[in-house]
C-alpha positions as CSV (number, residue, x, y, z in Angstrom):
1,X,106.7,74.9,78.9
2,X,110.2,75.3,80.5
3,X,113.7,75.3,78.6
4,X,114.3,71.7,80.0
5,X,111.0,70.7,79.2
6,X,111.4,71.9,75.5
7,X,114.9,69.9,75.5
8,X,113.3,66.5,76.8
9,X,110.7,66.9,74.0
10,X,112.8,67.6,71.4
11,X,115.7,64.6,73.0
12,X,113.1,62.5,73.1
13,X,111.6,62.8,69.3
14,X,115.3,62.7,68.2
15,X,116.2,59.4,70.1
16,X,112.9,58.0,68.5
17,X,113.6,59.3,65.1
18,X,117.5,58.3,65.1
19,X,117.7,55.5,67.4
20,X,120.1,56.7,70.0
21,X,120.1,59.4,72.4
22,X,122.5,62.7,72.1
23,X,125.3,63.2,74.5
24,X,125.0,66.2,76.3
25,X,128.2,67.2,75.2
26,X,127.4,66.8,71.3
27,X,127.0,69.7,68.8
28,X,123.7,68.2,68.6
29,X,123.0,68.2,72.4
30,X,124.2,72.3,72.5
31,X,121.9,72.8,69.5
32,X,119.1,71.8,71.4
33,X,119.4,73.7,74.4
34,X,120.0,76.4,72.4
35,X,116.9,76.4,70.5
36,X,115.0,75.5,74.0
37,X,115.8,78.4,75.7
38,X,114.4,80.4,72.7
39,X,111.5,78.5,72.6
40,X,110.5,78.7,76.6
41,X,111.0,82.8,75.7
42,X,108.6,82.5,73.0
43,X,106.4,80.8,75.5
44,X,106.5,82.5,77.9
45,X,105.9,85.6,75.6
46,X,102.8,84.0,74.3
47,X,101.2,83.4,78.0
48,X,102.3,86.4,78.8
49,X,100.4,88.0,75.6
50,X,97.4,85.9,76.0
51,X,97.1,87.0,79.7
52,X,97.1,91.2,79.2
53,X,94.7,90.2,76.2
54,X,92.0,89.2,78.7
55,X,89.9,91.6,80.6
56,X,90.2,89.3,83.5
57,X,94.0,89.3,84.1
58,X,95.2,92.3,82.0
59,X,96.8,94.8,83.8
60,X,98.1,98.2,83.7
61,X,98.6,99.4,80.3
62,X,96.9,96.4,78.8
63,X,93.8,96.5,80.8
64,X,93.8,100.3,80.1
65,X,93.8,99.3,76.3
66,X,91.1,97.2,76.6
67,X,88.9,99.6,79.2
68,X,89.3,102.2,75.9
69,X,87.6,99.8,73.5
70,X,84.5,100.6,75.6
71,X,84.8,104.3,76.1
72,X,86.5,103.5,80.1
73,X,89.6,105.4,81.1
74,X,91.0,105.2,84.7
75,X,89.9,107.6,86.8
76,X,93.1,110.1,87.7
77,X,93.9,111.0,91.0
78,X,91.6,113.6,93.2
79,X,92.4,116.4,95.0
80,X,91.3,116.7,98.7
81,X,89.5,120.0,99.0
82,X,88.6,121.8,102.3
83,X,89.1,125.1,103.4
84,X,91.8,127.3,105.2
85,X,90.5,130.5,108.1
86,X,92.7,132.9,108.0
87,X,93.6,134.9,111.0
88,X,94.2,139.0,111.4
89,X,97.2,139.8,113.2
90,X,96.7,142.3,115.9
91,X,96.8,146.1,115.5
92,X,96.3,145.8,111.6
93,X,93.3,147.3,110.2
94,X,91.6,147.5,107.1
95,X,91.2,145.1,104.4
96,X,93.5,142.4,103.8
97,X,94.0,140.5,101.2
98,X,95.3,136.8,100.8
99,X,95.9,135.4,96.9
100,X,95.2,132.5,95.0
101,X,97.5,130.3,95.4
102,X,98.6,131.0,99.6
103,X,100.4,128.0,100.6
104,X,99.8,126.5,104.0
105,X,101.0,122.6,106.0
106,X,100.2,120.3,108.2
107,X,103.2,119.2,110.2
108,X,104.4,116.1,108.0
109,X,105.1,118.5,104.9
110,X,101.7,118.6,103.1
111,X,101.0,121.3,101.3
112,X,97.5,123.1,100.7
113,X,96.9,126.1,98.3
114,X,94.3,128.4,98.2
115,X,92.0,128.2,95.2
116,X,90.8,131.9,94.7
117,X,91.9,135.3,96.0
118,X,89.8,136.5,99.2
119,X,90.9,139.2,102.3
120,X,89.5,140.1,105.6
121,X,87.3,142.1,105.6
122,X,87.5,145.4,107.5
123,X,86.5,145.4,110.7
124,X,86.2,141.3,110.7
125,X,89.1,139.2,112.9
126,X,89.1,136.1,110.2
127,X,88.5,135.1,106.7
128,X,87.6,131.6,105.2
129,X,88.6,130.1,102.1
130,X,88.4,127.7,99.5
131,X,91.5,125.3,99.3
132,X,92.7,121.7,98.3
133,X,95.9,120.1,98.5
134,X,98.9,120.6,96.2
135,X,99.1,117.0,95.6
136,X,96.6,114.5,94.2
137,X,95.8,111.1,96.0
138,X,94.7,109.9,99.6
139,X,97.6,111.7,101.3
140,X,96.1,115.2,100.9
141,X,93.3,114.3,103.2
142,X,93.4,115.5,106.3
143,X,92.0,116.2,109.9
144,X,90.0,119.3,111.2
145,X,92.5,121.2,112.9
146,X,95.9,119.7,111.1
147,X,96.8,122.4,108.7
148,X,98.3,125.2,110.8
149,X,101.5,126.1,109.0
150,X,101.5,128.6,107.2
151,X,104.5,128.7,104.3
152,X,104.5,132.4,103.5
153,X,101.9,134.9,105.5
154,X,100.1,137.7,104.0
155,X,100.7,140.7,105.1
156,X,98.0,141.3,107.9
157,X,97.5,137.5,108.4
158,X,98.9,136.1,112.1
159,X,97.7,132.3,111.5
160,X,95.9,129.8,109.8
161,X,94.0,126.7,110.3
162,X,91.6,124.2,108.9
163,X,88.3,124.3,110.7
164,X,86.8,121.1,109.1
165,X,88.8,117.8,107.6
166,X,90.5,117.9,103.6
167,X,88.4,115.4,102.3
168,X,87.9,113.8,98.9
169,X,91.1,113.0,97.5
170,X,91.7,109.8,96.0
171,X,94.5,108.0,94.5
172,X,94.7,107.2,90.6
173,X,92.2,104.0,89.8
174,X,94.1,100.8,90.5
175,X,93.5,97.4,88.5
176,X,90.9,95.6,90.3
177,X,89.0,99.1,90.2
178,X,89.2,99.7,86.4
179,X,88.7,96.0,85.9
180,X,85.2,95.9,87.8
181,X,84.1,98.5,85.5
182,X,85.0,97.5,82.5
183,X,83.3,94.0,83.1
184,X,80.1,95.8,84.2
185,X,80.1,97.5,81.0
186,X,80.1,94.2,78.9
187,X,77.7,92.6,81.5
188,X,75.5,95.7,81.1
189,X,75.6,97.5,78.3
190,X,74.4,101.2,78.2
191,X,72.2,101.9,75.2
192,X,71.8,105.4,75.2
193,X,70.4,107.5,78.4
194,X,69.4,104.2,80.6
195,X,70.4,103.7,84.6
196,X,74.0,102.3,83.5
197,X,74.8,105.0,81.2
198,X,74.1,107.2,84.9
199,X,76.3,104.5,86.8
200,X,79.0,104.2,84.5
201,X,79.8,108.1,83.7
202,X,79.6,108.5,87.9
203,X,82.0,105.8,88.3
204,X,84.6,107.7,85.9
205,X,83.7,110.8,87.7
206,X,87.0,111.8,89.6
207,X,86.7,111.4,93.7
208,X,84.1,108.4,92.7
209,X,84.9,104.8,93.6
210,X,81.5,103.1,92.9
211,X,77.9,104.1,92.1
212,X,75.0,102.5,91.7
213,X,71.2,103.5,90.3
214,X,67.6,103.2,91.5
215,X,64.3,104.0,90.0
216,X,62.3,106.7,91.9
217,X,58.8,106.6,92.8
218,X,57.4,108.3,90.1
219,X,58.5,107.8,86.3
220,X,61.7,108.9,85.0
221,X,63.3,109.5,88.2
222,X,66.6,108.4,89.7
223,X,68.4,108.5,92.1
224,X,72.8,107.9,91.9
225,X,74.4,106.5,94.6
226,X,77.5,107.3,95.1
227,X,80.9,106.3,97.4
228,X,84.0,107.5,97.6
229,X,86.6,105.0,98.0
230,X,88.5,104.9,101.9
231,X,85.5,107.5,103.1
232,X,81.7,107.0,104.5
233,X,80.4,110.0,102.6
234,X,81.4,111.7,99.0
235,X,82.5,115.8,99.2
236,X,80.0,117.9,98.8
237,X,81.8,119.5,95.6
238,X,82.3,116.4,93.9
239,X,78.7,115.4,94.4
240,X,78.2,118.8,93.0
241,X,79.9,118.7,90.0
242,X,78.7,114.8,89.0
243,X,75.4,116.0,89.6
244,X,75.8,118.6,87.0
245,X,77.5,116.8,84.3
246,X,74.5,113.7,85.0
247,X,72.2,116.5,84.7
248,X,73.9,117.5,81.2
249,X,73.5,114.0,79.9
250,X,69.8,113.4,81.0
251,X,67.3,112.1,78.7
252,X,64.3,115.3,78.5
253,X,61.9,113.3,80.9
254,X,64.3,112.1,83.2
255,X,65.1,113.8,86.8
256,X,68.7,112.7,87.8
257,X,69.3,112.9,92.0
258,X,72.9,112.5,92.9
259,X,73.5,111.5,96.8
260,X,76.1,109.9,98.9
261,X,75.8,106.1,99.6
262,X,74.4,105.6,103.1
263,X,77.8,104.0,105.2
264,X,77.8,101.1,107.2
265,X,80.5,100.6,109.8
266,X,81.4,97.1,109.4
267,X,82.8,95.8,112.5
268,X,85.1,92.9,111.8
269,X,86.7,90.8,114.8
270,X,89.0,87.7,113.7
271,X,90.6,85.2,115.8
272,X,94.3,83.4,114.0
273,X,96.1,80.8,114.8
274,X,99.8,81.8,114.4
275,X,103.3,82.1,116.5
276,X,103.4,84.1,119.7
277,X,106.6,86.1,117.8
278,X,105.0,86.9,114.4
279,X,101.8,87.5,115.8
280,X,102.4,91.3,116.1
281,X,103.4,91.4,112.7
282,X,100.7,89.6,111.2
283,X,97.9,91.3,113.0
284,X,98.8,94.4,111.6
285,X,99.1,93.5,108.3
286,X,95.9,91.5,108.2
287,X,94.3,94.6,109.8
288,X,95.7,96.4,107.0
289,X,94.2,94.1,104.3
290,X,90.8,94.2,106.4
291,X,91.0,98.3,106.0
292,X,91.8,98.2,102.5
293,X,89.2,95.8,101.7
294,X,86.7,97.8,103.2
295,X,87.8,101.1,101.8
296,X,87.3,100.0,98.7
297,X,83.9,98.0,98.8
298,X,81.2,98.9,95.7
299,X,78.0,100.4,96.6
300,X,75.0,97.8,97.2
301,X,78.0,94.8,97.2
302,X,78.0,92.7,100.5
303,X,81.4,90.9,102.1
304,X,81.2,87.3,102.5
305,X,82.7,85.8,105.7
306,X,84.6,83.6,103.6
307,X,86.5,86.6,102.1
308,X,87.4,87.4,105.5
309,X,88.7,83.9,106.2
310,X,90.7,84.1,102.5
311,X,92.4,87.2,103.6
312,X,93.6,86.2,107.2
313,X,94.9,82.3,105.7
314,X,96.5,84.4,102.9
315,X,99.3,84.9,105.1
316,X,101.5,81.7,105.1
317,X,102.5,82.1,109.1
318,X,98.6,82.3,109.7
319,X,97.2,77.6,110.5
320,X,94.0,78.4,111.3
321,X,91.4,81.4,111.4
322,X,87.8,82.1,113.4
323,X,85.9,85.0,112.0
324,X,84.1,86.5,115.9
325,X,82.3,89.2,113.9
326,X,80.3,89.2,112.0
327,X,78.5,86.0,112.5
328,X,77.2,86.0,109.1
329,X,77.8,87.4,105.7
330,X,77.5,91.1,105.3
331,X,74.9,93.4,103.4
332,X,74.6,96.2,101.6
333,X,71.3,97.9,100.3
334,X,71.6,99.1,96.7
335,X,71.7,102.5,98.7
336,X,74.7,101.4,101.2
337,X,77.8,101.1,100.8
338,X,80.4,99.0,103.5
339,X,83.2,101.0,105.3
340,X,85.6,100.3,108.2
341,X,83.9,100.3,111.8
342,X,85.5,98.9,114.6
343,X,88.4,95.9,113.8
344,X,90.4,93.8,115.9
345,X,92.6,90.7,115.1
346,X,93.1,88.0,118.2
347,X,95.6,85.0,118.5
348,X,94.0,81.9,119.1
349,X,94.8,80.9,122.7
350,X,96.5,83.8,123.6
């Protein structure tokens, strides 16, 4: 309830209890509103309380709260980790040697260190190492070819360059994320070394959006499935590392396989009904929501067309919607993830 609605309520059982109605100018009258305003705080603080109480619309420190109760955290943000080929300058000879720690950019300003110490060796043009960027999240990833600036050279070294793409990094979990989890957990309980045990520590594996767990052929085998969130395949290294710390938790009999989620481009094609001067507008940020969606799509978990119709009427400007492609709901294996194929947004008679 409101302030006014607290003051009717409380006019009303006066007037019924005295016989006459307050005038709004009365001690009586100021009283009231007074003690409404308080009470619609209360309220308000009591919704408010009851809403970050429940798994299904806590958020942020709440729902991080609640994730604890079952062992859940949210997963931090990821490095993206590639590597860095280090040039010899001409008429240098000899070893030489690049540190730990070398700094290199792309042209917008991100910055990528090296990981461990390495040189060229004698007699050898070029040298290739480890490296990741010097920020956590999505930004660090990068294209093949897109780190070429190098902050401060070695001695010896004439450029530098990325021969393959920064991949892997990941923003810090969001909500929706978290939330997933955490309602898997109470819908499937681990109980020891089982399948969800495997899904659930994969899912809180940095780098890891969604996982998912199928028998083998023969007994005690199984296989993890794993997707990265906004990519079609999961690093190397961090399927790597998950494989090791699954294989550190395995029950004696059991064989643990970690591989990446097979991706499948989901081409999406929608046709809106909206004004000629918005439309440029809108497209883009319904192609936005279309990416994101997509990105961030669970292993083995299909998209309805109807969620494709919900995201383009979301948009108040948006009267009417066609969904071209796909022409019905999409699947997705228990080995397959979704991810972004080809998209395009249309205005209706236009």
């Amino acid at each position: 309830m409101n302030e006014q609605e607290f003051y009717r309520a409380m006019t009303a059982r006066y007037s019924a209890l005295s016989g006459f109605v307050p005038d709004e100018a009365s001690d009586i009258a100021l009283r009231f509103h007074a003690l409404a305003g308080e009470l619609a705080d209360f309220s308000a603080r009591l919704d408010e309380a009851a809403r970050q109480s429940d798994p299904l619309t806590a958020k942020g420190e709440a729902l991080d709260a609640l994730a604890a109760l079952r062992g859940i955290s949210r997963r931090p943000a990821a490095h993206a980790a590639g590597e860095l080929t280090f040039t010899r300058a001409p008429g240098t000879a000899g070893e030489v040697s690049i540190p730990a720690g070398t700094a290199c950019a792309a042209p917008d300003g991100r910055v990528y260190l090296t990981t461990d110490a390495g040189s060229i060796p004698a007699g050898k043009t070029s040298a290739t190492l480890a490296a990741r960027a010097a920020l956590a999240g999505r930004g660090g990833n990068a294209a093949a070819g897109s780190v070429t600036l190098p902050r401060r050279l070695a001695a010896g070294v004439a450029a530098v360059e990325n021969g393959a793409p920064f991949a892997g990094g990941t923003d810090a979990e969001e909500d929706d994320s978290l939330r997933r989890r955490l309602l898997a957990a109470w819908a499937r309980p681990a109980n020891g070394v089982n399948g969800e045990s495997y899904r659930a520590a994969a899912e809180a594996w940095p780098g890891i959006g969604s996982a998912a767990v199928c028998a083998g052929e023969r007994p005690g085998s199984l296989t993890v499935y794993a997707a990265a969130d906004g990519a079609p395949t999961v690093p190397e290294a961090v399927l790597a590392g998950l494989s090791e710390a699954l294989g550190g938790m395995r029950a004696p009999c059991d064989t643990v396989t970690v591989e990446s989620a097979e991706a499948v481009a989901a081409d999406v094609s929608i046709e809106i009904e909206v004004p000629a001067e918005r439309f440029s507008e809108v497209r883009e940020a319904l192609l936005g929501r279309v990416r994101e969606t997509l990105d961030r799509m669970p292993v083995g978990v299909g998209l309805p067309v109807a969620r494709l119709c919900a995201l383009a009427m979301d948009r108040e400007e948006v009267t009417n919607c066609r969904v071209l492609l796909p022409a019905a709901d999409l699947a997705a294996g228990p080995a397959q993830v979704l991810r972004v194929g080809e998209l395009s947004v249309t205005r209706m008679g236009g």
